[in-house]
C-alpha positions as CSV (number, residue, x, y, z in Angstrom):
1,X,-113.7,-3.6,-52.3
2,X,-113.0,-4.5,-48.7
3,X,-112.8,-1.5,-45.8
4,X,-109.4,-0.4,-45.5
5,X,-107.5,1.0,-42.7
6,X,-106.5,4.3,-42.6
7,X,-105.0,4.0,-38.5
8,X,-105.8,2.2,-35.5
9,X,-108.6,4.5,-35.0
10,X,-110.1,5.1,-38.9
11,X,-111.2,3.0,-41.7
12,X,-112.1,4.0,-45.2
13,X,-115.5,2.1,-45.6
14,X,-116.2,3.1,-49.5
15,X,-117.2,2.1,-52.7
16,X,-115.3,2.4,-55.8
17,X,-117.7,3.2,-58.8
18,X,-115.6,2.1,-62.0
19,X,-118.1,2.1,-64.7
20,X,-120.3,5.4,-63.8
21,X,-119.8,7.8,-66.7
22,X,-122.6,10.7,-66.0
23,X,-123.5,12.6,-62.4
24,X,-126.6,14.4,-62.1
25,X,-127.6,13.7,-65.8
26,X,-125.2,16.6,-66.1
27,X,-121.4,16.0,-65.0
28,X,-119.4,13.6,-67.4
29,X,-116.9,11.4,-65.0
30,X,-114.2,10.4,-67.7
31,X,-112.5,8.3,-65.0
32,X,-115.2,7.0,-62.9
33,X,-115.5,8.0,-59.0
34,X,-115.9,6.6,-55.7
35,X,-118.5,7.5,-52.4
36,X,-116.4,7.7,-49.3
37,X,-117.5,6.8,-46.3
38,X,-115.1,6.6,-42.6
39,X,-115.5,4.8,-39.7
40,X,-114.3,6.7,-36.8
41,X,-114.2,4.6,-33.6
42,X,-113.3,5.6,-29.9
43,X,-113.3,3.9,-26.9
44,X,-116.9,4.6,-26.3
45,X,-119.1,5.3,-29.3
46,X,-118.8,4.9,-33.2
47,X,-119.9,6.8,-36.6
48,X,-119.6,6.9,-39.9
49,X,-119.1,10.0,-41.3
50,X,-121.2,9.8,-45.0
51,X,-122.7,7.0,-46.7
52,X,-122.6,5.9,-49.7
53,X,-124.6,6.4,-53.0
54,X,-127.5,3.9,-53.1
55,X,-126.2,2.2,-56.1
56,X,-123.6,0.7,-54.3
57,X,-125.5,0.1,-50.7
58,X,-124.4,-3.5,-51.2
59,X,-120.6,-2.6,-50.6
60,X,-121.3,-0.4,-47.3
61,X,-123.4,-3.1,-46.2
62,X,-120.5,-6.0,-46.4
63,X,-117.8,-3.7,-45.3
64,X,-120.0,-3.3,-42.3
65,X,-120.7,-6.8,-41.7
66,X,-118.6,-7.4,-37.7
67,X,-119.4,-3.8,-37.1
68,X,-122.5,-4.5,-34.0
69,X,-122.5,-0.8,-33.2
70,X,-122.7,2.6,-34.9
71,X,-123.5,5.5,-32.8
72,X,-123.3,8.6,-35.2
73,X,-124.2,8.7,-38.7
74,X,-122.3,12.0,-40.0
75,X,-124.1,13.4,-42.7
76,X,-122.0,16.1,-44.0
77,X,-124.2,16.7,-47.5
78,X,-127.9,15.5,-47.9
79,X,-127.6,14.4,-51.5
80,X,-127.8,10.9,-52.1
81,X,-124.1,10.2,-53.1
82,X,-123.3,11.4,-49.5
83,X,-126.4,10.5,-47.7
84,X,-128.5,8.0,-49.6
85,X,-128.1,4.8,-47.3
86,X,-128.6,6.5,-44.3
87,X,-132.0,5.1,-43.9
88,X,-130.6,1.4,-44.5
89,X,-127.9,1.8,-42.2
90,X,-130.8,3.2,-39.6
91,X,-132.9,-0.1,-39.8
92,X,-129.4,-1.8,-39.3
93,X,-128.4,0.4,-36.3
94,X,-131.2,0.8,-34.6
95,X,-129.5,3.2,-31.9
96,X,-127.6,5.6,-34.4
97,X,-129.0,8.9,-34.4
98,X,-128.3,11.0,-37.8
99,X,-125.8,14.2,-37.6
100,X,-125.8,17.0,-39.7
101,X,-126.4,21.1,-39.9
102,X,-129.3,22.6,-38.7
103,X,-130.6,23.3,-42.6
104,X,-129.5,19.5,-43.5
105,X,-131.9,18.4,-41.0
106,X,-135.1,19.7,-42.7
107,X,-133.8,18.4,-46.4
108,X,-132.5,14.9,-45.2
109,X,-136.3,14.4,-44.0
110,X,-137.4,15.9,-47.3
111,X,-135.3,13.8,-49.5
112,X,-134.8,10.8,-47.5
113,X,-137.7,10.8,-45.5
114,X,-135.7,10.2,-42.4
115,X,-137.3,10.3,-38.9
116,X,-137.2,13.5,-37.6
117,X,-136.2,11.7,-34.4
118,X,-133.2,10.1,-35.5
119,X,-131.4,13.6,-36.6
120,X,-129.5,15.3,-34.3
121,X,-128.6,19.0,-35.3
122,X,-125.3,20.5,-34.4
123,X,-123.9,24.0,-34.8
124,X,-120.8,25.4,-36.5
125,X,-117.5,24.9,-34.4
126,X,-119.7,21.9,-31.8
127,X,-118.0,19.1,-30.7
128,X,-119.1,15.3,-30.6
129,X,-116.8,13.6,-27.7
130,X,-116.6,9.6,-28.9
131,X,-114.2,9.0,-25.8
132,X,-110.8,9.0,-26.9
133,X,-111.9,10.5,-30.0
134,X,-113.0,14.1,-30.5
135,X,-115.6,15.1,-33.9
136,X,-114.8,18.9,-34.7
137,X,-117.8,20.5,-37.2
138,X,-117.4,22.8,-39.4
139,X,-119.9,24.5,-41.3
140,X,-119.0,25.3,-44.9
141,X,-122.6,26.7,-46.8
142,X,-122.3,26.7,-50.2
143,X,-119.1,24.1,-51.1
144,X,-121.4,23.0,-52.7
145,X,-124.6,23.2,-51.0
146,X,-126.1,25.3,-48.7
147,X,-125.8,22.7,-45.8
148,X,-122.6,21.0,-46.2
149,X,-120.3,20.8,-42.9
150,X,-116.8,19.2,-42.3
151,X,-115.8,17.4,-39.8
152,X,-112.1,17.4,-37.9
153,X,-111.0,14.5,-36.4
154,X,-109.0,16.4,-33.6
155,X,-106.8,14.3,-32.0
156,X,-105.3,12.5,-35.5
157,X,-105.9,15.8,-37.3
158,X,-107.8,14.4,-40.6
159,X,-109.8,16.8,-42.1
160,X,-112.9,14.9,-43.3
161,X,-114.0,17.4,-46.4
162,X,-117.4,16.1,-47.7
163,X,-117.2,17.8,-51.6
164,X,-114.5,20.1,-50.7
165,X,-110.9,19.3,-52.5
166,X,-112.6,16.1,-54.1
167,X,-112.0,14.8,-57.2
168,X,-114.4,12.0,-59.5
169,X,-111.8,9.1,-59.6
170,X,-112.1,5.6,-59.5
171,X,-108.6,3.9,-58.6
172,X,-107.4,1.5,-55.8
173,X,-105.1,4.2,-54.6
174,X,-106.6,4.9,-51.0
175,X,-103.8,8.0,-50.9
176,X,-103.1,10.3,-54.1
177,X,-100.2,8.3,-55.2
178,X,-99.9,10.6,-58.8
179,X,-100.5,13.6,-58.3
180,X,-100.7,14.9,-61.8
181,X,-103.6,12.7,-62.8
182,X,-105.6,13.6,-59.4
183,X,-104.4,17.2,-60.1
184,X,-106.5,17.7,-63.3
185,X,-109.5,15.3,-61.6
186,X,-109.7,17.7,-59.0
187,X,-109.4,20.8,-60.9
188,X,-112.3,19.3,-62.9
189,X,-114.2,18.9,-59.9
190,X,-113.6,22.5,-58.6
191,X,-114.6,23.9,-61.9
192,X,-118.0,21.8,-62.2
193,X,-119.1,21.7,-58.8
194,X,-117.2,24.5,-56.7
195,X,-116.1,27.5,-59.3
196,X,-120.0,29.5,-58.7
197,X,-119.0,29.7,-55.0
198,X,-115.4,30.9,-55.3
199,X,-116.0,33.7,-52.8
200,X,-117.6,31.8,-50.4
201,X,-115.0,29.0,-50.8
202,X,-112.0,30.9,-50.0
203,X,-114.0,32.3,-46.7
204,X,-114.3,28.4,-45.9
205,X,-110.6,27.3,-47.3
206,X,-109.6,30.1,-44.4
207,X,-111.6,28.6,-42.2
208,X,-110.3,24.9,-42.1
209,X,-106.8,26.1,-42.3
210,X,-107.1,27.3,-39.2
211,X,-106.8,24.1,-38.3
212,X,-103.8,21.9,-38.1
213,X,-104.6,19.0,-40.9
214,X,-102.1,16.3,-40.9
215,X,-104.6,14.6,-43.5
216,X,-107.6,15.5,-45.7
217,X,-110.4,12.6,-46.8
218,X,-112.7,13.7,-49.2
219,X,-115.8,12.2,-49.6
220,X,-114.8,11.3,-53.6
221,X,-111.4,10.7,-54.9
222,X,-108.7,9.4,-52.5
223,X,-107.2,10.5,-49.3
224,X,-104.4,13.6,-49.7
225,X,-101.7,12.2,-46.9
226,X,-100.4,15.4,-48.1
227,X,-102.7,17.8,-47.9
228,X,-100.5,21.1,-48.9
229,X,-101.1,19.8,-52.6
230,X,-104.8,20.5,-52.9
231,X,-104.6,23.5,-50.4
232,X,-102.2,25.5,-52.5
233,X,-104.1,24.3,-55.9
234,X,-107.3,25.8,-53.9
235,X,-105.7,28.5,-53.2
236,X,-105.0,29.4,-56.6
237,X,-107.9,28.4,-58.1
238,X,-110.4,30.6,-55.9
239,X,-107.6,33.5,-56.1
240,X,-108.3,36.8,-57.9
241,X,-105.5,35.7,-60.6
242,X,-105.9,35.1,-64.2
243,X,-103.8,33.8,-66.7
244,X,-102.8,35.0,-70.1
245,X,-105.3,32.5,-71.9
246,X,-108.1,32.5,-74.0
247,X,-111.2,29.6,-74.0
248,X,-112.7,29.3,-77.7
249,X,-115.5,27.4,-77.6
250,X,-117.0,27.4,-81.3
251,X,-119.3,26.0,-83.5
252,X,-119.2,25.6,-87.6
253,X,-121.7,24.7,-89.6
254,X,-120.2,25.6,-93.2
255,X,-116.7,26.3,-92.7
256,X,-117.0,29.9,-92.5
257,X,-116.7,29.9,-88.9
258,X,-114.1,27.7,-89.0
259,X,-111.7,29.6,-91.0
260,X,-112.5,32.8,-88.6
261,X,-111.5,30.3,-85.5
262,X,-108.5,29.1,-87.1
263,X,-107.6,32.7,-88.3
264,X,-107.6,34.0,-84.6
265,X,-106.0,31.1,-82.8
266,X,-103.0,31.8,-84.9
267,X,-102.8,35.3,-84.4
268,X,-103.1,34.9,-80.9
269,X,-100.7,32.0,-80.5
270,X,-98.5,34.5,-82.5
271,X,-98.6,37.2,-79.9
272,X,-97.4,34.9,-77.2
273,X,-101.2,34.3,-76.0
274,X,-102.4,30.5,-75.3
275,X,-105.4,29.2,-76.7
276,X,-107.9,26.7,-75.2
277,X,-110.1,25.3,-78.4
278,X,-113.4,23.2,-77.9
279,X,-115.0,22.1,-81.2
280,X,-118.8,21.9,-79.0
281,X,-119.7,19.0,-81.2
282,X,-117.0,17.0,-79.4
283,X,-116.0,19.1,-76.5
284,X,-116.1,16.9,-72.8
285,X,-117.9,19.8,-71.3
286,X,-115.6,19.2,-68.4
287,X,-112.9,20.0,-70.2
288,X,-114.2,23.2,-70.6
289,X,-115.1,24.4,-67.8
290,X,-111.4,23.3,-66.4
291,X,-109.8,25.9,-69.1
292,X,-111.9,28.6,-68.0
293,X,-111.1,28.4,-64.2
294,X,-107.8,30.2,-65.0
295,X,-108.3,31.9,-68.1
296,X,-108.7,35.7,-68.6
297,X,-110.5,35.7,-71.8
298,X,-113.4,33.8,-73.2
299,X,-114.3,34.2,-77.1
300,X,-117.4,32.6,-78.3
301,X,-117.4,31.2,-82.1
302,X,-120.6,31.1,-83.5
303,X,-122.5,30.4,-87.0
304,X,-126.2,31.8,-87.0
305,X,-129.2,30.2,-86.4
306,X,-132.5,31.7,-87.2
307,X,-130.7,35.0,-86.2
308,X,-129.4,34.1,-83.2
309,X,-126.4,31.5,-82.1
310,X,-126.3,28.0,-82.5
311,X,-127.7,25.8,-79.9
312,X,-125.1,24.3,-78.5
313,X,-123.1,27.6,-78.7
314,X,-126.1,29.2,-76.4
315,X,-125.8,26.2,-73.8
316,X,-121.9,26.8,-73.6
317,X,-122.5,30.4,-73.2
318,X,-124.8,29.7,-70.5
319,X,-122.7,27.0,-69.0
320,X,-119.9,29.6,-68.4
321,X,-122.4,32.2,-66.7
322,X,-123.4,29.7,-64.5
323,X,-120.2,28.3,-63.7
324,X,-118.8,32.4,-63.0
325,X,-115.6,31.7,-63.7
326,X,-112.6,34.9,-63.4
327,X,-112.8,36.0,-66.8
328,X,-111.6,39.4,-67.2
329,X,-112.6,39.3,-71.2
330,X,-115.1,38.2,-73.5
331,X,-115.9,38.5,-77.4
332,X,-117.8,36.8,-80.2
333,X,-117.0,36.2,-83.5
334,X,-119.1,34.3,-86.0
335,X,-121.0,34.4,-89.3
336,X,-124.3,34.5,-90.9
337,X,-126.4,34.1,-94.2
338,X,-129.1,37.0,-94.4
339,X,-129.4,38.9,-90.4
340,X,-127.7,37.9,-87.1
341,X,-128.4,38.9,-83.0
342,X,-125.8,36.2,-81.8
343,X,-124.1,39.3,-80.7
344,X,-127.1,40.6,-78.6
345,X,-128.1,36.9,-77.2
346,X,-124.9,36.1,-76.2
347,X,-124.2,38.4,-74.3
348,X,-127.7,38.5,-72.6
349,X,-126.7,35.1,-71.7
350,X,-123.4,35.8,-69.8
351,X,-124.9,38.1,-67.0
352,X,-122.7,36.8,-64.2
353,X,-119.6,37.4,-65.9
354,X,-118.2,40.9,-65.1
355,X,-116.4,40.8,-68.4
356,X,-115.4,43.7,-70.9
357,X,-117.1,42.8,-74.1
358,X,-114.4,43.8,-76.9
359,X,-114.9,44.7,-80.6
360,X,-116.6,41.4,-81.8
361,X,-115.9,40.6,-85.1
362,X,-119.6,39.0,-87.3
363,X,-119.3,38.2,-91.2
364,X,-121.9,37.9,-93.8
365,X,-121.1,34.6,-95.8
366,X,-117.1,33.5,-96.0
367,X,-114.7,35.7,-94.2
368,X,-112.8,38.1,-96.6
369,X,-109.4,40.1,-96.1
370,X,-111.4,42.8,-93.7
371,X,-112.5,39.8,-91.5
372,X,-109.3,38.2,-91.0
373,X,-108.0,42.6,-90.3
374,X,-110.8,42.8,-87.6
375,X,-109.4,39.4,-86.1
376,X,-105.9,40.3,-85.7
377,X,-107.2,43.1,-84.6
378,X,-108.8,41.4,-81.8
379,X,-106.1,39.5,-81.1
380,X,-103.9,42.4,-80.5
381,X,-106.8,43.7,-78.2
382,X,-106.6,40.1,-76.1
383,X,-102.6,40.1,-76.3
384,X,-102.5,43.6,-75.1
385,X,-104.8,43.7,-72.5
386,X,-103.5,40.4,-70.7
387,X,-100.4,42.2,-70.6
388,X,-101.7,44.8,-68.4
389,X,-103.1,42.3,-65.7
């Protein structure tokens, strides 16, 4: 895809990644992504703020073709999906000296074995005059990285975001055009990448809206020409506030579980609570974690193996303590042939979540008429408590 113009003064320069299905070995991308890069050009210097992933150097390199001079290489994230060409586009500009935060500086040499010469280190709130053109950073540690910095285009007011309000989605759109379908791309990527920094991210969401932003251009996903969209859906999502839902991520092996599942999604649907199910040997892990970002209960499903939960029920488990999201609840309920300590292990496992662990509710063998008492039991536990919050 060919640069496109975003004003007189700014061009998206980026590369639309249709087919990519998996980020860091880790992150499924249902819909693809794109690497954003912008080129920012005043009346007397140039950069481009991020470049590209290194899969798709090829694309930068043609959109670049006419451009003679870059002055300023932004680098707003060392990782390679942000920073990953800089060292072609160095050999192609041999004047452009690298910008970034004092702690990029050190891991752009480590990871991309830049020139220490080459990087130029600015602090939080500097300024980078281009002539008619003014570069505002701003640091923001930990959204996602410990380094990561914005950058404010002051005099056209775009708010260049790196990882912050982005969104894995491949489309031609250069602005969100639906806003439902970037909606749950971008709620996906705050859950994933952003949710285990929700503290620190509301301190930075304060911190760029302090700013007047006419425009925010993420370094994935496209452009928000109305950027009061993803600020209010930040603001919610990092807020203290949790919704009267429950994530039921669950495992079966022999149907016992199953019943137990089914059994306590229907009492709590019948007490007015919603219910987020995740069969794990289907579940888009993504999925997931994009339930739990609001929900004020988690309850983990488990059958037992070698007297302790399944495998895939322990990754989940760990998957959500990682993540941290705003649970205010947690509980496990499950079965077992001769012994079970799912009970014990899971809840070693979910250390970062300051959850109350209620009543779980175990089974030797197929659930009888006291199991199915002890879940609606539960469920009244769950209904009642969410409406206290």
């Amino acid at each position: 895809m060919k640069g496109r113009k975003i004003n007189d003064s700014v061009s998206w320069m980026g590369a639309v990644d249709w087919n990519r299905r998996l980020f860091d070995s880790l992150v499924p991308l249902p819909d693809g992504t794109s690497y954003n890069a912008y080129l920012v050009r005043g009346t007397e210097k140039t950069a481009l703020i991020d470049a590209v992933d290194p899969a798709k150097s090829d694309v930068l390199l043609s959109q670049l073709e006419g451009i003679d001079r870059i002055d300023y290489i932004v680098a707003q994230h060392a990782e390679q999906d942000h920073s990953g060409c800089i060292p072609l586009l160095l050999d192609k500009y041999p004047a452009a000296r690298v910008v970034s935060t004092p702690k990029a500086q050190g891991m752009l040499l480590d990871l991309l074995g830049i020139p220490a010469e080459r990087v130029v280190s600015v602090e939080d709130g500097k300024t980078l005059p281009l002539g008619d053109k003014t570069l505002e950073f701003l640091h923001t540690p930990w959204v996602h990285w410990p380094e990561t910095m914005c950058t404010y285009l002051r005099e056209d007011k775009i708010l260049f975001s790196c990882d912050f309000f982005g969104s894995h989605l491949a489309t031609t759109d250069l602005y969100v055009t639906n806003q439902v379908v970037v909606y749950e791309a971008a709620k996906r990527y705050y859950a994933e990448i952003m949710m285990p920094f929700r503290s620190i991210i509301l301190k930075n969401l304060a911190k760029v809206e302090a700013h007047d932003i006419q425009m925010i251009a993420p370094s994935h996903g496209p452009v928000y020409d109305q950027p009061s969209f993803i600020l209010d859906a930040y603001r919610d999502w990092v807020s203290d506030a949790v919704k009267n839902e429950v994530v039921l991520p669950y495992i079966s092996m022999h149907g016992s579980t199953q019943k137990m599942v089914d059994h306590l999604v229907s009492s709590l649907a019948e007490r007015g609570v919603k219910v987020h199910l995740f069969d794990l040997t289907v579940t888009d892990i993504g999925k997931l974690a994009i339930a739990l970002v609001d929900a004020a209960t988690m309850v983990v499903g488990t059958p037992t193996v070698h007297i302790g939960p399944h495998p895939s029920v322990y990754y989940a488990s760990h998957l959500a303590n990682a993540l941290r999201p705003k649970l205010r609840y947690a509980s496990i309920i499950g079965s077992y042939g001769w012994s079970s300590k799912a009970i014990e292990q899971i809840a070693g496992l979910i250390p970062n979540l300051k959850v109350e662990i209620l009543a779980p509710v175990m089974c030797r063998g197929r659930p009888q008429a006291e199991t199915f008492a002890a879940l609606d039991q539960l469920a009244a536990s769950i209904a009642d408590r969410h409406t206290k919050l």
